[in-house]
PDB file of N, CA, C and O in Angstrom:
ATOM      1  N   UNK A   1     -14.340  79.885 -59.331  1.00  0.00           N
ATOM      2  CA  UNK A   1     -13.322  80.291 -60.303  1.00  0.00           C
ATOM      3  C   UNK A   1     -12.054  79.455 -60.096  1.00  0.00           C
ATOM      4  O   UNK A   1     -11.473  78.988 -61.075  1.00  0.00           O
ATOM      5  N   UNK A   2     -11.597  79.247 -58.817  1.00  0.00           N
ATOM      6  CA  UNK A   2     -11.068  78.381 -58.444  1.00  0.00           C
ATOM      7  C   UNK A   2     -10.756  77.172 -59.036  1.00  0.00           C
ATOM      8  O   UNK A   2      -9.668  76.768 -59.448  1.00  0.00           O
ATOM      9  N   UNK A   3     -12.140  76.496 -59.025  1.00  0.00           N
ATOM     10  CA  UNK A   3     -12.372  75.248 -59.279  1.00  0.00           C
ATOM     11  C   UNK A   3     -12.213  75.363 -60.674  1.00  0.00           C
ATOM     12  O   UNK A   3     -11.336  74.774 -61.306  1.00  0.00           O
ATOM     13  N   UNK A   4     -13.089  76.147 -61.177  1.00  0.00           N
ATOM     14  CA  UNK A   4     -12.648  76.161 -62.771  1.00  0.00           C
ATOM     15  C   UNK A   4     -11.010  76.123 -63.665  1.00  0.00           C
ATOM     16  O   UNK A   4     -10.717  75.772 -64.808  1.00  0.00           O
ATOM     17  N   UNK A   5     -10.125  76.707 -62.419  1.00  0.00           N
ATOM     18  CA  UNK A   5      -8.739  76.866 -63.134  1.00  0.00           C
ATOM     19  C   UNK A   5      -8.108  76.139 -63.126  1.00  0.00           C
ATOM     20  O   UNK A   5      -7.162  76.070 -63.911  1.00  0.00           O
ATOM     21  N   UNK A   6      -8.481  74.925 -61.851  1.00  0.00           N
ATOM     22  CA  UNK A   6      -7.982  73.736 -61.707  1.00  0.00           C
ATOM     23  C   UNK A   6      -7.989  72.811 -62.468  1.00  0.00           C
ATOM     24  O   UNK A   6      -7.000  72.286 -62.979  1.00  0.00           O
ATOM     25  N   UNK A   7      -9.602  72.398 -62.678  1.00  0.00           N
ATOM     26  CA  UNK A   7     -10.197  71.590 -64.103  1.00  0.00           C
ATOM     27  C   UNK A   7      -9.121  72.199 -65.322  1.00  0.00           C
ATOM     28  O   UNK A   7      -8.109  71.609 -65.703  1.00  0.00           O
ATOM     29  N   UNK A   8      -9.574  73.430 -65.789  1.00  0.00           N
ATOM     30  CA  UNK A   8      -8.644  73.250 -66.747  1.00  0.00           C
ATOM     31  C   UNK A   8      -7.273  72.967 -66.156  1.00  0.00           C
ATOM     32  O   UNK A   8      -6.779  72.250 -67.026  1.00  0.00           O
ATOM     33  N   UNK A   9      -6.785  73.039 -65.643  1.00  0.00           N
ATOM     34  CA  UNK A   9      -5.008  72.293 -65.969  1.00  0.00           C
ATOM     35  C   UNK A   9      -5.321  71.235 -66.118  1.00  0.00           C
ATOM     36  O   UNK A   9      -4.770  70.673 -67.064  1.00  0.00           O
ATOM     37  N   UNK A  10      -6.298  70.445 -65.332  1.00  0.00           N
ATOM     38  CA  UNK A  10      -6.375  68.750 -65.663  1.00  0.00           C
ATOM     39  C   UNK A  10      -6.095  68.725 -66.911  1.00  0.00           C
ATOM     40  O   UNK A  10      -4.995  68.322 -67.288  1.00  0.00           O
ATOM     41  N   UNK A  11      -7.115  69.184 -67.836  1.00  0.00           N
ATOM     42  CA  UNK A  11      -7.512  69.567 -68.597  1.00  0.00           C
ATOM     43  C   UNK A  11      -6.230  69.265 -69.828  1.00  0.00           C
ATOM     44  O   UNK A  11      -6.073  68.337 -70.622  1.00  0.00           O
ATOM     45  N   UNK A  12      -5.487  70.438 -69.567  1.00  0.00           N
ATOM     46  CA  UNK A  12      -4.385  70.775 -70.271  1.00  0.00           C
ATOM     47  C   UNK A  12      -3.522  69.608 -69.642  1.00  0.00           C
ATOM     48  O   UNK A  12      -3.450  68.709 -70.480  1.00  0.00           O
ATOM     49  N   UNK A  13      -3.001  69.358 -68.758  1.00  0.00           N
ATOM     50  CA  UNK A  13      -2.219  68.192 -68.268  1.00  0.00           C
ATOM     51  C   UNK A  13      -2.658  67.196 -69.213  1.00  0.00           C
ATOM     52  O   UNK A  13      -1.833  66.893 -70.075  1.00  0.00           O
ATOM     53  N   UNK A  14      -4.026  66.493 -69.244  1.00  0.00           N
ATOM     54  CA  UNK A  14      -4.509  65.190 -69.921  1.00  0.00           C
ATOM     55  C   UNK A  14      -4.090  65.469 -71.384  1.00  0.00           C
ATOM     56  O   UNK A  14      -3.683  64.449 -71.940  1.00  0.00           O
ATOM     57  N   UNK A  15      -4.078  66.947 -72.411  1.00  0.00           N
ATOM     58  CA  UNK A  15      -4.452  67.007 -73.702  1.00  0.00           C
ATOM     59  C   UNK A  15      -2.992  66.879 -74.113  1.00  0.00           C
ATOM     60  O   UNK A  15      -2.530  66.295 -75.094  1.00  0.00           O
ATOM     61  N   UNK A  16      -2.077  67.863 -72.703  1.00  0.00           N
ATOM     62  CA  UNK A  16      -0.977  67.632 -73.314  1.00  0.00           C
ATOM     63  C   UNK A  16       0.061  67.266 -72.393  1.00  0.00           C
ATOM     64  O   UNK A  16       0.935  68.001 -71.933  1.00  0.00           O
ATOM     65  N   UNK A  17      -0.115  66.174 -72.200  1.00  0.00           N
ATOM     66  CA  UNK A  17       0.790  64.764 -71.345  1.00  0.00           C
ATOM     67  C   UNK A  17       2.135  64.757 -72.378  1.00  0.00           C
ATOM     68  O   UNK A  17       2.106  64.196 -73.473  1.00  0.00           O
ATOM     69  N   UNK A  18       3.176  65.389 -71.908  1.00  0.00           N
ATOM     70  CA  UNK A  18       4.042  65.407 -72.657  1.00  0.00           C
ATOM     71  C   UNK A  18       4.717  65.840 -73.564  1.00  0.00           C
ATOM     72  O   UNK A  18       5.782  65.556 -74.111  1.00  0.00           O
ATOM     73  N   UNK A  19       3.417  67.073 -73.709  1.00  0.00           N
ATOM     74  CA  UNK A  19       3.860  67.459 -74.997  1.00  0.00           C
ATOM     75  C   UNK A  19       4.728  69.032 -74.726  1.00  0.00           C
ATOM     76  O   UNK A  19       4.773  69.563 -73.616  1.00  0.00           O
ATOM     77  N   UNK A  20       5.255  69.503 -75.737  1.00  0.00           N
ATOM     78  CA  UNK A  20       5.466  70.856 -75.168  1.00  0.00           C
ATOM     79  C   UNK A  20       4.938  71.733 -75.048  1.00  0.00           C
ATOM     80  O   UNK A  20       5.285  72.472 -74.127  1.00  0.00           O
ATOM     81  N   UNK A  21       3.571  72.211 -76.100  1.00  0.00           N
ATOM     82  CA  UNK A  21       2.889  72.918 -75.787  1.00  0.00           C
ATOM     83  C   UNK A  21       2.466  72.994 -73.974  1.00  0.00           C
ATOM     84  O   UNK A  21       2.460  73.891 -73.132  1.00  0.00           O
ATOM     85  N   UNK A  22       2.094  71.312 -73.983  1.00  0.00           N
ATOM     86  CA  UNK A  22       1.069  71.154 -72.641  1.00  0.00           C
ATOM     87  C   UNK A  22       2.242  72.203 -71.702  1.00  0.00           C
ATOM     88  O   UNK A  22       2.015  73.249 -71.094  1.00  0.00           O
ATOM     89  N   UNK A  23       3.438  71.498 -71.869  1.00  0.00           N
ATOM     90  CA  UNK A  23       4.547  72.168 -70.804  1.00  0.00           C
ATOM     91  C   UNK A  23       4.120  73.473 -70.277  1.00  0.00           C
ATOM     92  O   UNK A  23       4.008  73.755 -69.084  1.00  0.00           O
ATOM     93  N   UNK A  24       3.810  74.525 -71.650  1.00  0.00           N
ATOM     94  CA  UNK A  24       4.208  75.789 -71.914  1.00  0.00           C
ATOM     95  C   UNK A  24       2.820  76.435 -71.560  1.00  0.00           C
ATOM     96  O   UNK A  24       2.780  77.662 -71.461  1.00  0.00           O
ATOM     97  N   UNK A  25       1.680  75.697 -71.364  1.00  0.00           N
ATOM     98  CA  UNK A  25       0.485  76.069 -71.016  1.00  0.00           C
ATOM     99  C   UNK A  25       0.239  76.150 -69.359  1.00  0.00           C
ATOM    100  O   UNK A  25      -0.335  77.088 -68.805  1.00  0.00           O
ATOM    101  N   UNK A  26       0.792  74.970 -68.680  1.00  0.00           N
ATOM    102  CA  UNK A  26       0.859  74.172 -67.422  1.00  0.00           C
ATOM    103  C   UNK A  26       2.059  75.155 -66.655  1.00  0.00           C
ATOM    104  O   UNK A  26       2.012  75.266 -65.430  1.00  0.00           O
ATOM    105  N   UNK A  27       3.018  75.783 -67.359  1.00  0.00           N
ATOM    106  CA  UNK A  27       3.642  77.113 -67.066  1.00  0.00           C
ATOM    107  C   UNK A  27       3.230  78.444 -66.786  1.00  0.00           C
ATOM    108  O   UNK A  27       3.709  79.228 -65.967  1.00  0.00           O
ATOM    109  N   UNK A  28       2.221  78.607 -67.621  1.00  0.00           N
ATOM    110  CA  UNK A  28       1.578  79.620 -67.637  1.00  0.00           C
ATOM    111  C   UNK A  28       0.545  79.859 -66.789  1.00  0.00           C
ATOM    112  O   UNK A  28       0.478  80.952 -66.227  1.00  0.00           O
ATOM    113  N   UNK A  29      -0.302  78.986 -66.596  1.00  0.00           N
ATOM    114  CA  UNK A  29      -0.978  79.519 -65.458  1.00  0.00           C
ATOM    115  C   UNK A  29      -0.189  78.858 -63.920  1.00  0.00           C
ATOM    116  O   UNK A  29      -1.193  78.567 -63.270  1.00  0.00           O
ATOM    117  N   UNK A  30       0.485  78.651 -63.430  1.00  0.00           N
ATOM    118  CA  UNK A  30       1.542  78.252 -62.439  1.00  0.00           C
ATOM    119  C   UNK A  30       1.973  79.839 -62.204  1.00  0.00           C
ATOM    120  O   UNK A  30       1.625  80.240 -61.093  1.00  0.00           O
ATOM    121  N   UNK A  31       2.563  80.688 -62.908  1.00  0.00           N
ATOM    122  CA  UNK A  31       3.228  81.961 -62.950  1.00  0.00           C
ATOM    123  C   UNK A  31       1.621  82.768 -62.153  1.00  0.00           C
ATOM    124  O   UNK A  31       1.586  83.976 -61.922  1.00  0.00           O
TER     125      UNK A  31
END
């Protein structure tokens, strides 16, 4: 599960490099 939550941020990091969404996603699971 771990591993899985990680991948996705890559995930989200790669889709959204910059963007704000990505920000606001890459926030969210951090919390």
């Amino acid at each position: 599960m771990m591993l899985k939550r990680k991948v996705a941020k890559g995930i989200i990091l790669a889709a959204g490099d910059g963007d704000r969404l990505g920000s606001l996603t890459l926030t969210r699971p951090k919390v």
